[in-house]
N, C-alpha and C positions, 0 to 999 in steps of 0.2 A: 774224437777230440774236437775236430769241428763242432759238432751236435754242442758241447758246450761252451765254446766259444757263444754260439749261434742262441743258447738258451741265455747266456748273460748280456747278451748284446740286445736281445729284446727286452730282457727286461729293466736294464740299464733305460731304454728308448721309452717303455710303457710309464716307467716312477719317474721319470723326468718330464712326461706329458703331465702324471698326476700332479706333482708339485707345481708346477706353472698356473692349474686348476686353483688348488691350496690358495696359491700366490693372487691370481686374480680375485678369488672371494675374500681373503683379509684387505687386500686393495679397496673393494668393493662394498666390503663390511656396509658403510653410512651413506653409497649409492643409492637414492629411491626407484623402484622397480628392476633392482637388482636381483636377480633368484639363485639363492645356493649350484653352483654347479658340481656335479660327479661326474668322475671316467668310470667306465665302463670297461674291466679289461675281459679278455678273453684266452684260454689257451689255444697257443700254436700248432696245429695241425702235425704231426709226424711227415717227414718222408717216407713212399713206398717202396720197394724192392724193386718194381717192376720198372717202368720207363716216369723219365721225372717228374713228366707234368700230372702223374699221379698223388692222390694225398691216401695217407692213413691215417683216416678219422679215429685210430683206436687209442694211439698211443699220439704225445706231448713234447711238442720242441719250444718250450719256450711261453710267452706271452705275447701279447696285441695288447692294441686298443680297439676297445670293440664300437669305443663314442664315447661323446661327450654329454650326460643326461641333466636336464635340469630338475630340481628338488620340488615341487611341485602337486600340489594337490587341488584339484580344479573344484571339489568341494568346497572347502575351507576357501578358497579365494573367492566363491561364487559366495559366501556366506556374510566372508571381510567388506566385499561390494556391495551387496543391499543392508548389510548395517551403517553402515557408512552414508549411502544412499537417505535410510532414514534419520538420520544427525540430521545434514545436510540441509534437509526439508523445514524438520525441526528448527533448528540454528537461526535458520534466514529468516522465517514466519517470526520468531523470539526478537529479533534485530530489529525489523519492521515495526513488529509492536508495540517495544520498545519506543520508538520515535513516536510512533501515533499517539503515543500515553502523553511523550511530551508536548507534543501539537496543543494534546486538549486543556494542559496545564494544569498547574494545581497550586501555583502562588496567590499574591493577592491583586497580578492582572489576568489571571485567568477568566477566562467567559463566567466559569462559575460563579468566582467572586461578584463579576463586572455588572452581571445579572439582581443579585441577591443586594449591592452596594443601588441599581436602581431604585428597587422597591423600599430600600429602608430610604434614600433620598426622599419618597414619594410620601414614607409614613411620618418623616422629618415637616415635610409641604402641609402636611393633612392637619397639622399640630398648629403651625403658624403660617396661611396661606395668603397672608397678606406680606408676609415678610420676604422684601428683594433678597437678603442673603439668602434664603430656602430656595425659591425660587431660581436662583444663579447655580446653587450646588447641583438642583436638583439635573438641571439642565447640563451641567460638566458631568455629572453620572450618566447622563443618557449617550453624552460623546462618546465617552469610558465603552459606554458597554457595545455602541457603536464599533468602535474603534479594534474593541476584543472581538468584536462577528468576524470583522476585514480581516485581523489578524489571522486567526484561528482558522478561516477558510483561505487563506495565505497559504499557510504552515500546512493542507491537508493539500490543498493542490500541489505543493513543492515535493509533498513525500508520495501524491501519485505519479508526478514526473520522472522521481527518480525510479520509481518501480519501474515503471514503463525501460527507461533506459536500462536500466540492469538486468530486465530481461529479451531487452533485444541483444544488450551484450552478450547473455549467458547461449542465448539463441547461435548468436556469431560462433561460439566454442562449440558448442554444443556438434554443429556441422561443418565444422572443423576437424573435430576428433572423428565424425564418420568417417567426414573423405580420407583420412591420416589411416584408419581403420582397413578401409578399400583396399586402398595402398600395400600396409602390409602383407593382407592378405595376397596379394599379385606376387609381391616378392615372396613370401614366405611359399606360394607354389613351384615359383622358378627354383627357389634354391631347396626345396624340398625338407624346409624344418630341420634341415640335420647340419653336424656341424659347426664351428664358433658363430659364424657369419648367421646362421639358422637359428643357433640358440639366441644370438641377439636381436632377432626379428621376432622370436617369441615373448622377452621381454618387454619391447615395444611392444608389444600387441597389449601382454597384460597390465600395463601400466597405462595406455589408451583407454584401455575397460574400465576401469578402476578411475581414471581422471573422469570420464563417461559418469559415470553410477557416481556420484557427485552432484547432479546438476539432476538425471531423470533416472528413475526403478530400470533397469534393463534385463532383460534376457540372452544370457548368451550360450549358445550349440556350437561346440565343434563340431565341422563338418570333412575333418578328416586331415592329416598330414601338417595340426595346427591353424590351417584358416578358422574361420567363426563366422556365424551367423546372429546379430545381436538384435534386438526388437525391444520395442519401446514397453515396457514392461513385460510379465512374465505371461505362460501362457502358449499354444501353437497358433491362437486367429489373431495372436497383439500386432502391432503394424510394424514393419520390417524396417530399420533402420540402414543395418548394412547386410549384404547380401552379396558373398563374390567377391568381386572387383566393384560393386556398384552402391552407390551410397545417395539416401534418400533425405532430403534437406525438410528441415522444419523451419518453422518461423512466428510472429504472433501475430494475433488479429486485434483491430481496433477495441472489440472488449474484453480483450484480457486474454483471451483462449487460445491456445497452442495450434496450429495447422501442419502438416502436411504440404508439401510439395506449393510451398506458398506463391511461386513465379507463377503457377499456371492452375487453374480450378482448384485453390487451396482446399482442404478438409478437415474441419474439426478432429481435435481424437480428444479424448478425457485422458489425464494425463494420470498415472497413477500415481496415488498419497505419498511418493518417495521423490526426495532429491532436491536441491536446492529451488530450479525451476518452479516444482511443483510449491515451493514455499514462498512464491514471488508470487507466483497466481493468486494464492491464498492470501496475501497479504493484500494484493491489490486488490482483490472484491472486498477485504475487511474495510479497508481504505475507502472505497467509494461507498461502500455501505454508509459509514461516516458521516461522509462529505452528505449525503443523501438527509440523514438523519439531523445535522445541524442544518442545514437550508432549510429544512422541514421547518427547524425549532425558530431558525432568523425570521420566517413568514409567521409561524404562527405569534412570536411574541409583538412585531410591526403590526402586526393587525389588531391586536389586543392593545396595545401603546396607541396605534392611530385612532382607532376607533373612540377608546377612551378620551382621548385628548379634544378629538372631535365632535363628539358629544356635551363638552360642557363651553362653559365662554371665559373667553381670558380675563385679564385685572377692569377692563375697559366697556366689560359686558357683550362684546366683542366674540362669534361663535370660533371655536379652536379651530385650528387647521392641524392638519400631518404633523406629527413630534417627528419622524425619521420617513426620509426618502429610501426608496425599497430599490431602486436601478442606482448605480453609479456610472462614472468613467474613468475608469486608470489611467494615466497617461504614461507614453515610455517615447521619449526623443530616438531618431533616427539616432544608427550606429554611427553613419557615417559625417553626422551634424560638426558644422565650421565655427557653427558662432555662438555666441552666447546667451539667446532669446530665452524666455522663462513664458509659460503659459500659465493662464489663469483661465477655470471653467466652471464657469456655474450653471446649473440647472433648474430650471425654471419648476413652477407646481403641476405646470400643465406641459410639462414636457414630453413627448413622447420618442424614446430615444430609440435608435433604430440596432435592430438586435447585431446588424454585420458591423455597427461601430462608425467610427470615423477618422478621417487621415487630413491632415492639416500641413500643406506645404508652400515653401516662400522660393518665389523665383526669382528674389531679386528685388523685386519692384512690390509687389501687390503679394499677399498670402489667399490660398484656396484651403476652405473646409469644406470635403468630401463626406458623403456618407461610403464605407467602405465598402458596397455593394457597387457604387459608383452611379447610383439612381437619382443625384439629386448633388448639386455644391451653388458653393456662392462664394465672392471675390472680394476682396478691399483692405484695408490696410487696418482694419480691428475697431473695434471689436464685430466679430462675426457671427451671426445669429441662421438654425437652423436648427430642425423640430422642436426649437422652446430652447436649447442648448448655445450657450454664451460663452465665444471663445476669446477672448483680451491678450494677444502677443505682447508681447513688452522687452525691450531689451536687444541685442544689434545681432540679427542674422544674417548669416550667407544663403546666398543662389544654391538653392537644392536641397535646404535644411527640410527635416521633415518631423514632424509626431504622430504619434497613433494613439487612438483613444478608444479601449475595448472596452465595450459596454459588460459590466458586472450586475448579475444581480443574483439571487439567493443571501446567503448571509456573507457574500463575499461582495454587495451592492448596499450595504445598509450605514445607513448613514445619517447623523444630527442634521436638521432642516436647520436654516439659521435664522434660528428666532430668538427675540429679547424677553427676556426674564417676564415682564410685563405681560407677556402672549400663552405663556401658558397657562391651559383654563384648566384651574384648579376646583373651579364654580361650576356648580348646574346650571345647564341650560334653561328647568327649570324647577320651580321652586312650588312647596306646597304645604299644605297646611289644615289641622282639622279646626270647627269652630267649636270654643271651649265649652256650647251646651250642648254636645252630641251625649246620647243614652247608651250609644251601643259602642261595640270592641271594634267596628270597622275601621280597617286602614284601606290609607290610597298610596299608590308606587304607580311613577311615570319613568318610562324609561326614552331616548329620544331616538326617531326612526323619520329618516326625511322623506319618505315615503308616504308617510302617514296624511292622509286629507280629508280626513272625514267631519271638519268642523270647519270653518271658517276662521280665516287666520286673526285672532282677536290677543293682547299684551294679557289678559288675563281670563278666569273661565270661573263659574261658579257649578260644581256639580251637587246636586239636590236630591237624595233619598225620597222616592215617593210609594214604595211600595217596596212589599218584600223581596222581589227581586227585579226592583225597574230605578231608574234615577234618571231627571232631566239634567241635561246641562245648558245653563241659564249665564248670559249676557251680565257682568255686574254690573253696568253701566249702565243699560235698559231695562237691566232685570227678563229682557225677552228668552224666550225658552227658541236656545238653536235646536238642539236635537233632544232625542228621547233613547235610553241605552239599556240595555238589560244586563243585570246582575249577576253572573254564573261566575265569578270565576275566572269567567278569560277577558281577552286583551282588548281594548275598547280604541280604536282606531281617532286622534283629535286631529291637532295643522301641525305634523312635523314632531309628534310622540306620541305615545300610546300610556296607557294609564291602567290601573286594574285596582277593583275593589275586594278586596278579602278583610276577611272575619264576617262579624255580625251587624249587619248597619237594622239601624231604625230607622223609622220613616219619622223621617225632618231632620236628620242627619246633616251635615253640608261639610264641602269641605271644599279647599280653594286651588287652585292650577296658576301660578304668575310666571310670565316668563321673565327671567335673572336680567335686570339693566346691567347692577353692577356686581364685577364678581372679583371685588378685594378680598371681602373676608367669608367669605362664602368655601368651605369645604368637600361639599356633595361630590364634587366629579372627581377629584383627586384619593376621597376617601374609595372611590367606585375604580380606581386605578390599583390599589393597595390589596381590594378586594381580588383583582383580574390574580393575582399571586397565593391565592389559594382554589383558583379555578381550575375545575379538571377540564381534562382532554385527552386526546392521544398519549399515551404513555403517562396519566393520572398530570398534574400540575407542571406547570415549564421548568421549574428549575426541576423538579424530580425526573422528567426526561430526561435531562440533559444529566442528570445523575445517573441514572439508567444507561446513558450510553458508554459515558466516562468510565463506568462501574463494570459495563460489559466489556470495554478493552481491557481493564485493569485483572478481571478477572481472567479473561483468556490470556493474556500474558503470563500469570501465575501458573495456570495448568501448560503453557507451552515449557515454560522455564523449568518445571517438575518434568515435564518428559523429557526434554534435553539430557536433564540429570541421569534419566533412565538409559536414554538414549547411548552414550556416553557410555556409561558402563558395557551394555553390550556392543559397543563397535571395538573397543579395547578388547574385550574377552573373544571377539569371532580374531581382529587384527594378530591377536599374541598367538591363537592357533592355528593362524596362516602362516605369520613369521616361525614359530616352532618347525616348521617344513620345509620353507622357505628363503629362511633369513638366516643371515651369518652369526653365527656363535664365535666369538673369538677363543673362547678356549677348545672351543671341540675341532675346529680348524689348526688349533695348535696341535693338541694331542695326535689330528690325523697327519700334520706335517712331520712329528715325530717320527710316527709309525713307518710314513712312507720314507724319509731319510734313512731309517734302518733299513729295510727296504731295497733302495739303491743302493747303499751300501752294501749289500749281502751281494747283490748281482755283480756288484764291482770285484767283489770278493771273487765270485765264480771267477770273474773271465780272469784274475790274477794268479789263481790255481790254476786252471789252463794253460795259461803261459806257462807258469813254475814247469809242470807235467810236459810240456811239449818241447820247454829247455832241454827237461833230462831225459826225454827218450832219444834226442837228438845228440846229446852226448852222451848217452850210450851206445848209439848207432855207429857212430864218428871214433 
């Protein structure tokens, strides 16, 4: 009678352990890193015959709990984590890119635009080059596209800052979740995996994994009774993150690249193609890639603009000077600034600005401009001049007010020179011409090279065919014969350009060299500006680099966006076969709570039949 008392009373004990189980996973259900729990029951041992503290393994009293197991399949969750891991990667690179597309823009102030609005400006000039309105436009287009370099390498340095930051942030989590990692491993030894307290140390561990494999590819080895061993991607020689109780910190390095044990003799590791981190990396070399490629584009187009510009002479006959200055200075006032002063800073043509910049501060009485290296300042109350660089205060400061003025250049230094419509030379420097009784198809082409000394500096030049392949060049004014040139082909060295005869000349040919007095209506240099926009180079013509680059984010964004899609699919389909193991089913949690309420009720039943049976042999006895 005891025996069954003692079989309904455990199992009364065991289905009310399980329901509490039931109870906690529909609780539990919408918990993240929550894992299905099962009891584990067992049957109760027999008493022996013999003396008590004997069992008889043969025969059954009853039920246990043999433990509490969690639902759990370290495949399927190792599977969930490196899909996930590749989203991750995915996702961020796709965000990134995203931005950088719009850095490089595509309205009508886009660089593209700002670029393409110059040259038709220029083809505008080329048409009416005497006209101040051309002239004035063509000059607000040069600002324009000025303006769009500044921006544009604005907006690319803004979106390498934030990479940087968001991956020292991710860096900050990243060895965070190790040392958290560490941790549970220490506890999850003391309490030895088993148990409530144990099973929710294993939870934590795989929801650490999991938050982990988000950010980098990881590897992880159980190493027995639930600790883990997890390494920085997959692999036995990948580099050991956590290990034990002991967790190994990463960090980044100034170009971009992930380290190892950064307080002390960091170490490169190549991170592997998984995980958000790795999708920051990637984004930041795209980024500087970028940045690299328009600085390229700012230099080579300033050079082709200056050079051009240079080359011919303005309304005034007057030789051109720089269309755009290639160094700037930013300026950004002290955080801590009292008063209201405004700075004004000009830059001279023969400035040479100092790469560490300069600091500009007022004490009161008198302002100091510093070069920010601290190699050089000068004092007084404005305007203040140093390496060619004009600084004009204006406006009421306080004692301690400060500015900084970081010297920019690439296309985030490029800038309209300020000149009057009047100065841009639209005219050749010089001018030339054949005499209407030449026999033969020869042309002459000067082009200007201030180098060039090979003739004595005279306002005009008479060069004379005197032989199949010889020509003097003759004095028109004396008619004297300066030098004597031979006719191949190549580039004939004069005072300040170079010249070259092609076709067919005849002997008696002539043809004239005048340098340009005046250069109103005069087209040559401007139409030679118009031309620079079908000139190749690096990546075939400027604006077609700059399409080329645009065109290069635009397309790897499309293929990052197409794998996300892919991506996505398979992190759902590995995620739905770890939750199928894992995750709580509301209705199958119901059904087992059915099951087991029948269940206890059955054992409730026994020990009630017991009673019953022990009433009545007790009033049969009686």
């Amino acid at each position: 009678m005891s025996d069954l008392l003692g079989i309904g009373a455990s199992g009364i004990a065991a289905y009310q352990t399980a329901l509490s189980v039931v109870g906690d996973n529909v609780a539990n259900a919408d918990t993240p890193g929550y894992v299905r729990r099962t009891v584990v029951l067992k049957t109760a041992a027999a008493g022996g015959a013999g003396a008590p503290t004997l069992r008889d393994v043969g025969g059954g009293n009853g039920v246990n709990v043999g433990g509490i197991g969690r639902a759990f399949d370290a495949l399927k969750a190792g599977a969930a984590r490196d899909a996930d891991s590749d989203l991750g990667r995915i996702t961020t690179r796709a965000d990134w890119l995203a931005r950088l597309q719009s850095a490089l823009g595509s309205g009508d102030a886009s660089l593209t635009k700002r670029i393409g609005g110059f040259f038709d400006a220029a083809q505008d000039l080329s048409v009416s080059p005497a006209s101040t309105a051309a002239r004035t436009i063509f000059l607000d287009r040069a600002d324009q596209t000025a303006a769009a370099f500044r921006s544009t390498a604005s907006a690319l340095a803004a979106i390498g800052s934030d990479i940087n930051a968001a991956t020292a942030s991710q860096v900050v989590q990243v060895n965070q979740l190790t040392a958290s990692l560490a941790q549970i491993n220490a506890a999850i030894t003391r309490s030895g995996g088993t148990g409530e307290a144990g099973t929710a140390l294993l939870d934590q561990r795989d929801a650490a994994l999991a938050a982990l494999a988000t950010f980098v590819r990881i590897g992880v080895t159980d190493t027995g009774r639930g600790t883990v061993e997890v390494r920085l991607g997959d692999g036995a020689n990948a580099p050991l993150l956590v290990s034990g109780t002991a967790a190994t910190a990463i960090g980044g390095s100034p170009a971009g690249d992930v380290v190892l044990h950064p307080s002390h003799e960091p170490v490169v590791v190549r991170l592997p193609a998984s995980g958000s981190l790795a999708g920051l990396v990637e984004a930041g070399k795209r980024v500087s890639a970028t940045i690299t490629a328009v600085d390229a584009l700012a230099t080579r187009f300033v050079t082709a603009a200056n050079g051009q510009q240079m080359a011919g002479v303005d309304a005034a006959g007057t030789d051109g000077t720089a269309l755009f200055a290639t160094t700037t200075l930013a300026v950004a006032p002290g955080e801590a600034n009292g008063g209201t002063a405004t700075i004004d800073v000009a830059v001279g043509d023969a400035a040479t600005i100092a790469p560490s910049g300069y600091v500009l501060g007022y004490d009161g009485s008198a302002w100091t401009l510093a070069r920010g290296d601290g190699s050089g300042a000068v004092t007084g109350a404005g305007p203040l001049h140093l390496d060619g660089v004009t600084v004009t205060p204006a406006g009421a400061a306080h004692a301690g007010d400060s500015f900084v003025f970081a010297a920019k250049a690439g296309a985030a230094g490029v800038a309209l020179r300020p000149l009057d419509p009047s100065q841009v030379a639209a005219a050749s420097r010089w001018l030339t011409d054949a005499d209407g009784a030449n026999s033969g198809s020869a042309t002459l082409a000067v082009t200007v090279d201030a180098a060039a000394a090979g003739f004595p500096a005279l306002p005009a030049y008479r060069i004379v065919v005197t032989g199949a392949a010889t020509a003097d060049i003759v004095d028109p004014v004396t008619s004297a014969v300066i030098a004597s040139a031979t006719i191949d082909g190549s580039s004939i060295a004069g005072a300040g350009f170079r010249f070259t005869i092609g076709g067919h000349p005849v002997v008696g040919d002539s043809f004239r060299i005048t340098r340009n007095v005046d250069g109103t209506g005069d087209n040559g240099n401007i139409r030679a500006l118009v031309a620079q926009r079908h000139a190749g180079g690096t990546g075939n013509t400027i604006e077609a680099s700059l399409d080329a680059t645009v065109t290069g984010v635009a397309s790897t964004l499309s293929e990052t966006k197409a794998l996300a899609t892919s991506a996505t699919a398979v992190r759902d389909d590995a995620q739905r076969a770890s939750d199928a193991v894992s995750g709580i089913d509301i209705d199958t949690e119901a059904a087992e709570l059915t099951r087991l309420q029948a269940a206890y009720k059955a054992n409730a039943q026994v020990i009630a039949t017991a009673r019953a049976l022990f009433d009545t042999l007790l009033q049969a006895v009686g």
